[in-house]
Backbone bond lengths (Angstrom), bond angles and torsions (degrees), N, CA, C in turn:
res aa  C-N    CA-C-N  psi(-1)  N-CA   C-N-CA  omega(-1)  CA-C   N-CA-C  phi
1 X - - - 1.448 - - 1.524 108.75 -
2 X 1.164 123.37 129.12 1.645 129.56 -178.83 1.794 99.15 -127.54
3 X 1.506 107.26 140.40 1.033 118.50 168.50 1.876 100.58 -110.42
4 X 1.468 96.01 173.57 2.085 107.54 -179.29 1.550 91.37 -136.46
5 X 1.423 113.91 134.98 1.242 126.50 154.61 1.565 111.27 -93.10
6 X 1.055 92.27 164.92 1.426 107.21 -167.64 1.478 119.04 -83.52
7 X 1.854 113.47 -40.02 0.801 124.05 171.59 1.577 115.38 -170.35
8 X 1.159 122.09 147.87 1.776 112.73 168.96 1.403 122.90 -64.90
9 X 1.243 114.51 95.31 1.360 124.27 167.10 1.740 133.50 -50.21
10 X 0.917 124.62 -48.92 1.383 125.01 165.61 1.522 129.91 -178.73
11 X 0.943 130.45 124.29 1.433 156.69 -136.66 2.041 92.68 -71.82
12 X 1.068 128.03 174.36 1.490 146.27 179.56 1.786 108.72 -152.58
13 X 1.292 119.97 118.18 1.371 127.08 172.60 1.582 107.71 -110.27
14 X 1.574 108.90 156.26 1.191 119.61 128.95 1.672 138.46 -115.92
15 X 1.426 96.65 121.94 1.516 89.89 -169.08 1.298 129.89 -115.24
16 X 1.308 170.60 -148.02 0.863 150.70 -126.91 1.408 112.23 -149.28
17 X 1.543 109.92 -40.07 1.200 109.32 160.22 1.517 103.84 -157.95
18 X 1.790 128.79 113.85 0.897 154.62 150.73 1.357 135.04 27.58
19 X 1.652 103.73 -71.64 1.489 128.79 -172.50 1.625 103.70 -100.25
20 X 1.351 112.59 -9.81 1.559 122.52 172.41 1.807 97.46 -95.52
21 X 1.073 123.63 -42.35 1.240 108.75 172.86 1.836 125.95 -57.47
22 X 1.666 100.41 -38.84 1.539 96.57 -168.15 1.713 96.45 -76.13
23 X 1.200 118.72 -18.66 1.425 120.71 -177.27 0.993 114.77 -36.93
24 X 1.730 99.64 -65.50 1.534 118.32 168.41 1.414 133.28 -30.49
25 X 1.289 82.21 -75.61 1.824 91.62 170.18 1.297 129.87 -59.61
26 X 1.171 124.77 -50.16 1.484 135.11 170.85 1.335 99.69 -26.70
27 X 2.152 100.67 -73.56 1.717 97.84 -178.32 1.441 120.32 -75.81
28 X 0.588 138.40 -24.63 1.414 135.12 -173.88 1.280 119.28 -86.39
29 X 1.186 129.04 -23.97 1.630 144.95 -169.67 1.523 102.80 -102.20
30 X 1.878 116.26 -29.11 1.204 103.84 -102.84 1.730 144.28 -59.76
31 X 2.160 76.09 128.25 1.623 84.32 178.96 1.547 114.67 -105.12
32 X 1.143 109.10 -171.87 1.595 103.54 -164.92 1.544 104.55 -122.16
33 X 1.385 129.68 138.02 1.036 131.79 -166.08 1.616 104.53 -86.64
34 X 1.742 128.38 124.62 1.434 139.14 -153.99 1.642 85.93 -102.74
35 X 1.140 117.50 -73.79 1.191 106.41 167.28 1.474 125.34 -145.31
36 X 1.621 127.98 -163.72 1.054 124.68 -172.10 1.586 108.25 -136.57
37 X 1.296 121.97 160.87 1.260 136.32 172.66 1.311 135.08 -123.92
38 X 1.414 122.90 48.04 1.524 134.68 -170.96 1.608 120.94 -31.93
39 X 1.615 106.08 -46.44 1.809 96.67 172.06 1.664 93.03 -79.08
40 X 1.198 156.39 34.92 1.714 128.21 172.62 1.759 83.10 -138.41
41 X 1.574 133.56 -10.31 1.222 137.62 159.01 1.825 81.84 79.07
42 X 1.249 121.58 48.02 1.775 122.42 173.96 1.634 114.19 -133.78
43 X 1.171 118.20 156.79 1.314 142.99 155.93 1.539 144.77 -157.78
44 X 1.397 94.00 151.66 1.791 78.17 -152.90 1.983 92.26 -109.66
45 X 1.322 95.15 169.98 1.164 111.10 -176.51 1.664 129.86 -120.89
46 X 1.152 109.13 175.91 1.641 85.68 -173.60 1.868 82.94 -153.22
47 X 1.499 115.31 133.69 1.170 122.26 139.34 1.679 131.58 -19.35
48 X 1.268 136.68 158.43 1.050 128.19 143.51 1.382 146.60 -63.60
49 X 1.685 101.57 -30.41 1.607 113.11 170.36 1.406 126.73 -114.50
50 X 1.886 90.69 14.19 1.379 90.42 -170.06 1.668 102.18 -89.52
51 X 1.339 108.50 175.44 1.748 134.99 -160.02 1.660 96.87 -122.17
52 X 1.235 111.08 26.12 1.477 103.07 179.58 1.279 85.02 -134.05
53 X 1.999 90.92 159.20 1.661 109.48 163.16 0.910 117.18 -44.27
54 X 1.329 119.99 -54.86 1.877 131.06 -157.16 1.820 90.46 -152.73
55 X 1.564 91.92 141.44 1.560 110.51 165.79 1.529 112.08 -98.48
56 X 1.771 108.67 -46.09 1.128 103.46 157.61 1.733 130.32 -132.52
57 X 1.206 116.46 -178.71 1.866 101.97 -175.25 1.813 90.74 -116.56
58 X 0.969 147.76 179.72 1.506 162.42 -178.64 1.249 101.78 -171.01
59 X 1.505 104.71 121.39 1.263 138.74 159.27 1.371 134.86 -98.98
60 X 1.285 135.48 73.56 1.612 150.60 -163.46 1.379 98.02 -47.97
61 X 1.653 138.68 145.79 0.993 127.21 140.11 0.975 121.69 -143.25
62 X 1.657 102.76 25.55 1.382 123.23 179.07 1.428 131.53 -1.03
63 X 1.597 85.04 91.94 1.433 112.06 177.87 1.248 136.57 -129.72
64 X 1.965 121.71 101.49 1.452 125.82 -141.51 1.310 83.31 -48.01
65 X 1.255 66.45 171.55 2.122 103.76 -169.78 1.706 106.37 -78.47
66 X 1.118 133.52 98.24 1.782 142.24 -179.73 1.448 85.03 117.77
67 X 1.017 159.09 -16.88 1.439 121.46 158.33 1.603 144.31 -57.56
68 X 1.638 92.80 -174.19 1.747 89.59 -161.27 1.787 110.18 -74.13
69 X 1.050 112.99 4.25 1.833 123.85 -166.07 1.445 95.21 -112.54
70 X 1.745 119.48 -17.33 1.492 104.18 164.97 1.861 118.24 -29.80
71 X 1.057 130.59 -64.95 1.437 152.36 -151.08 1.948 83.67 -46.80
72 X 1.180 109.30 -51.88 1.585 119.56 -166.99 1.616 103.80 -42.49
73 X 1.152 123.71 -33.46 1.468 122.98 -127.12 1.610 84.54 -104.89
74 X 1.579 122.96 139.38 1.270 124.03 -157.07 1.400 118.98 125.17
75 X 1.321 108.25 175.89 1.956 125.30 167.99 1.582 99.81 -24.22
76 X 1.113 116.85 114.26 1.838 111.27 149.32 1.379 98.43 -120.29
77 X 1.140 137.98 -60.55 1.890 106.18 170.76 1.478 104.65 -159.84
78 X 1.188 92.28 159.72 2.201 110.47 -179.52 1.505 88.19 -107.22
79 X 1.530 81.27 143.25 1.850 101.02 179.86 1.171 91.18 -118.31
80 X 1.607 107.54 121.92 1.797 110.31 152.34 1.425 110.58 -80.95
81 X 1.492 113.78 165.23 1.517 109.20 163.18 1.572 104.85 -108.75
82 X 1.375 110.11 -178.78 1.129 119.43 152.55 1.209 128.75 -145.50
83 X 1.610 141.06 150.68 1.616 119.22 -158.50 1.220 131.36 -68.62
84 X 1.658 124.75 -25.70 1.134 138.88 176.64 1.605 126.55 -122.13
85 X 1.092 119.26 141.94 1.590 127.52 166.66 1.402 111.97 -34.59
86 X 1.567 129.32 -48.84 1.372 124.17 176.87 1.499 98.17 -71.00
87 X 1.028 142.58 -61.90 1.663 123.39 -173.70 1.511 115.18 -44.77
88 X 1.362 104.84 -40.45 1.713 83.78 176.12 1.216 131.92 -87.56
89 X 1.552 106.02 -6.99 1.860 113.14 176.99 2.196 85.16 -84.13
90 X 1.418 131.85 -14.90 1.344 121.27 154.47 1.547 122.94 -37.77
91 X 1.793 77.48 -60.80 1.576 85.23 -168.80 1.527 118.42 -83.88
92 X 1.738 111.18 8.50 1.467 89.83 164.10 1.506 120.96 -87.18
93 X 1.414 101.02 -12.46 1.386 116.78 172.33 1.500 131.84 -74.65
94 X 1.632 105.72 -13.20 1.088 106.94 166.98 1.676 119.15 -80.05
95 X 1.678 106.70 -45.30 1.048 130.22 -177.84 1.500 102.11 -52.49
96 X 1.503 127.34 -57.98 1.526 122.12 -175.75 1.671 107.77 -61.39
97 X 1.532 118.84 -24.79 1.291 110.16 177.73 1.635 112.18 -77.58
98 X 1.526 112.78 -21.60 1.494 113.23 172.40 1.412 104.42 -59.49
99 X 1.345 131.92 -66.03 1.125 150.22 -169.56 1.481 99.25 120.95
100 X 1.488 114.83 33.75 1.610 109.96 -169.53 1.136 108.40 -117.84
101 X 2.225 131.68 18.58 1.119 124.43 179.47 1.454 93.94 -99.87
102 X 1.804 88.05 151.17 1.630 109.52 -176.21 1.684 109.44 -117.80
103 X 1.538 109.66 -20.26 1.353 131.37 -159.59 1.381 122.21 167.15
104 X 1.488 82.79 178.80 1.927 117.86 176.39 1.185 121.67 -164.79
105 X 1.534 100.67 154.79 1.908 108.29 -175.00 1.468 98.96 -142.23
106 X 0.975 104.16 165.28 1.613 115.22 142.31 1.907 116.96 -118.40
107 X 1.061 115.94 142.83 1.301 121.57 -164.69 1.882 95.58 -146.42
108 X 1.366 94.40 55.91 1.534 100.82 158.94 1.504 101.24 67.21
109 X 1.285 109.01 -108.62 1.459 122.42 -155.85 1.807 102.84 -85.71
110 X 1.444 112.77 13.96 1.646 109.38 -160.68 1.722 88.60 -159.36
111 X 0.857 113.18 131.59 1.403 141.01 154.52 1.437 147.77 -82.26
112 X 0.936 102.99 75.43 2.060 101.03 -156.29 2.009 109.79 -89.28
113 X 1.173 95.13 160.47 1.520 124.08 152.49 1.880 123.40 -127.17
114 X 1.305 120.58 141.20 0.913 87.94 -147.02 1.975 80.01 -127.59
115 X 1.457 111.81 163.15 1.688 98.72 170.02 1.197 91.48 -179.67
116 X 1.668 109.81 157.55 1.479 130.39 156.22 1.216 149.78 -112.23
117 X 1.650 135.31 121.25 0.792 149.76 -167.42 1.680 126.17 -36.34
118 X 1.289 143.06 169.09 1.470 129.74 175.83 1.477 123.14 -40.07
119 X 1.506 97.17 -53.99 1.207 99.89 172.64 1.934 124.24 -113.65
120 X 1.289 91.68 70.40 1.342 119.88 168.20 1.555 117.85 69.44
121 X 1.346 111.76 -22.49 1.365 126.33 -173.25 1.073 107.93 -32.42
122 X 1.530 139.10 142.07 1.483 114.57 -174.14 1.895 100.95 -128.73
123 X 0.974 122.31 146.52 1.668 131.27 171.57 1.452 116.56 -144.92
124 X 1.455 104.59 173.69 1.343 106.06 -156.60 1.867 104.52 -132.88
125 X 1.089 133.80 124.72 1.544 142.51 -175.78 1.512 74.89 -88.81
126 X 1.811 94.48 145.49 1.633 109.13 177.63 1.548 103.58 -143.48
127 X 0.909 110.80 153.11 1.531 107.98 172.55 1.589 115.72 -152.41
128 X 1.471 114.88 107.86 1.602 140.66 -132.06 1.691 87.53 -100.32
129 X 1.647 110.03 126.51 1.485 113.19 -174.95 1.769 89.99 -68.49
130 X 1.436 104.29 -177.64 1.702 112.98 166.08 1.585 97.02 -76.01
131 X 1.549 109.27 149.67 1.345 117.58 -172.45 1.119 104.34 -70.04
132 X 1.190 124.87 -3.65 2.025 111.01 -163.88 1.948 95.11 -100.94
133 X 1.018 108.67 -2.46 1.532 120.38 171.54 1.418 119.63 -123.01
134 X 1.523 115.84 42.78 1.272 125.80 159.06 1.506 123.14 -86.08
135 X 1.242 98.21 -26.64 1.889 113.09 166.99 1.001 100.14 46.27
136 X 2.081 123.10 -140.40 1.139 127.06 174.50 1.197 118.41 -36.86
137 X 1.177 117.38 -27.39 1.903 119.92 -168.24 0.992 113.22 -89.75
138 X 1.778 133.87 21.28 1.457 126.42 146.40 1.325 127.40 -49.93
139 X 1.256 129.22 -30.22 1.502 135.91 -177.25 1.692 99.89 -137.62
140 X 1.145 100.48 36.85 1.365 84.83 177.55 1.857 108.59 -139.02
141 X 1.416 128.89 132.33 1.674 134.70 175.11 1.451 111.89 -108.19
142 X 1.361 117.78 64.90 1.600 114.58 169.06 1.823 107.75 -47.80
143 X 1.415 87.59 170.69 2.016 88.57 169.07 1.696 90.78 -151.49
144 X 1.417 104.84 72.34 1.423 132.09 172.37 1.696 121.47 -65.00
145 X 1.163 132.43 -174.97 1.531 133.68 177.39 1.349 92.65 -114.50
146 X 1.358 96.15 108.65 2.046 100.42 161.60 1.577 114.17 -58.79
147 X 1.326 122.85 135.35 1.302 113.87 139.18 1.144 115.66 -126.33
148 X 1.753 106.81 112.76 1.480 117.55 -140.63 1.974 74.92 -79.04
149 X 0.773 144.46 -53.24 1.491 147.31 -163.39 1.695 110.81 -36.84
150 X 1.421 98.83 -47.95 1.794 103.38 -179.52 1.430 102.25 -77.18
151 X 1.509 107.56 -21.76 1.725 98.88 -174.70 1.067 127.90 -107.74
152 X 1.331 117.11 25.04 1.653 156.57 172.93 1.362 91.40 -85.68
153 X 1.660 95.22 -82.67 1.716 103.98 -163.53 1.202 98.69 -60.98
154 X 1.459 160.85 -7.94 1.704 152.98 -168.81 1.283 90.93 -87.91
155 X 1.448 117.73 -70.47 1.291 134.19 -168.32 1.551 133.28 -84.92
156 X 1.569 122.48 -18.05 1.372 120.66 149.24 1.510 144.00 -49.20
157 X 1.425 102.25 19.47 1.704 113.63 -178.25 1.154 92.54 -98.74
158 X 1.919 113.86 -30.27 1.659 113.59 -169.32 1.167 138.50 7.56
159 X 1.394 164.64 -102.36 1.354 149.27 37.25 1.320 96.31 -89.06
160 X 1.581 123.84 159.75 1.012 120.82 157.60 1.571 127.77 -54.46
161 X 1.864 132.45 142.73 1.205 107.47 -164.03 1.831 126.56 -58.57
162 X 1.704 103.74 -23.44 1.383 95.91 -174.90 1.453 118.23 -79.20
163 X 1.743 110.87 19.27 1.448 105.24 172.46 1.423 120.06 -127.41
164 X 1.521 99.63 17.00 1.465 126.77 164.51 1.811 116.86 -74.74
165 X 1.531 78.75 154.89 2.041 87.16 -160.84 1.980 79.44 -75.06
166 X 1.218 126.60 -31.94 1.408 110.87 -143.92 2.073 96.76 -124.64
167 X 0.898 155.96 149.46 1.498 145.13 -173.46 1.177 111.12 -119.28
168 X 1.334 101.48 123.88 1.578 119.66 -160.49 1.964 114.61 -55.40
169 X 1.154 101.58 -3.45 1.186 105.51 177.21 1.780 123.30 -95.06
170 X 1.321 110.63 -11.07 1.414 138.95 -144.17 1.603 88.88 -80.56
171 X 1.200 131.29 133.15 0.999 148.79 -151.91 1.778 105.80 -144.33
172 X 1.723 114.60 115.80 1.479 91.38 -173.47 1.804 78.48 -157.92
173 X 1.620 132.51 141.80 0.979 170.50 -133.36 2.119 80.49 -68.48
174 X 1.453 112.07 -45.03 1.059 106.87 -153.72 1.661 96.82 -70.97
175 X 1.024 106.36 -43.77 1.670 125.87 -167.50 1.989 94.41 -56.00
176 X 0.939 106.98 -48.08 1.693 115.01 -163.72 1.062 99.22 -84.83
177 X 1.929 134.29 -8.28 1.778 131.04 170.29 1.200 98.26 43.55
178 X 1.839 110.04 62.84 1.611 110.36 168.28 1.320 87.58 -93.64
């Protein structure tokens, strides 16, 4: 059984030190920080025109520069998406038939499965509510207990996005409560 994502949704780092990372990005990108995670020492970020929760996640593990935790600092995982709730309760089924599932969350406005590749690489299947039902979860990254089963049946009426009046990517001043 093979599932297709649609597209890579947003990247996961570990970096070295935290508040030097969002620096970066903020100015240089600048993206805007959606929210933060003080006990996991993370925060994720979001583009300006992007239509996603988060473009990227940052993971601090602040570790001086020549130490032994250097090795850490880097790729921890790419999230594909996919358009609907049934493709990704697919793809957890593909993944458990690989022997390549590791997990699942719910993270508010996004829905994951999570697994790794032969050689350990690890990524995450996501599946992004419609933006007009992000509610509390505009600025917000829980790391909740999926039950992909209730959120099948909630969310399998979906339409797929290209048969939606509005596109899940669509990005407009009101949506972002600038």
């Amino acid at each position: 059984m093979a599932f297709s994502p649609v597209r890579l949704n947003h990247a996961v780092l570990f970096v070295a030190n935290l508040e030097r990372s969002i620096g970066f990005y903020t100015t240089t990108f600048g993206m805007h920080v959606v929210a933060r995670k003080p006990q996991a020492n993370a925060a994720f970020l979001r583009l300006p025109r992007s239509g996603n929760h988060h473009d990227l996640g940052l993971f601090g593990v602040n570790a001086p520069e020549g130490s032994s935790q250097r090795h850490k600092i880097g790729l921890y995982h790419l999230a594909w998406q996919v358009d609907t709730i049934d493709e990704l309760a697919d793809a957890r089924q593909a993944l458990i038939d690989a022997l390549a599932y590791t997990g699942e969350s719910s993270h508010g406005a996004t829905k994951s499965i999570y697994g790794a590749d032969p050689d350990g690489n690890q990524f995450e299947i996501m599946w992004m509510l419609p933006r007009p039902q992000w509610g509390e979860y505009e600025h917000a990254a829980p790391i909740d207990y999926l039950d992909l089963g209730a959120e099948t049946e909630r969310w399998s009426r979906c339409a797929r996005p290209d048969t939606l009046p509005w596109k899940p990517n669509d990005v407009t001043e009101s949506a972002l409560k600038l």
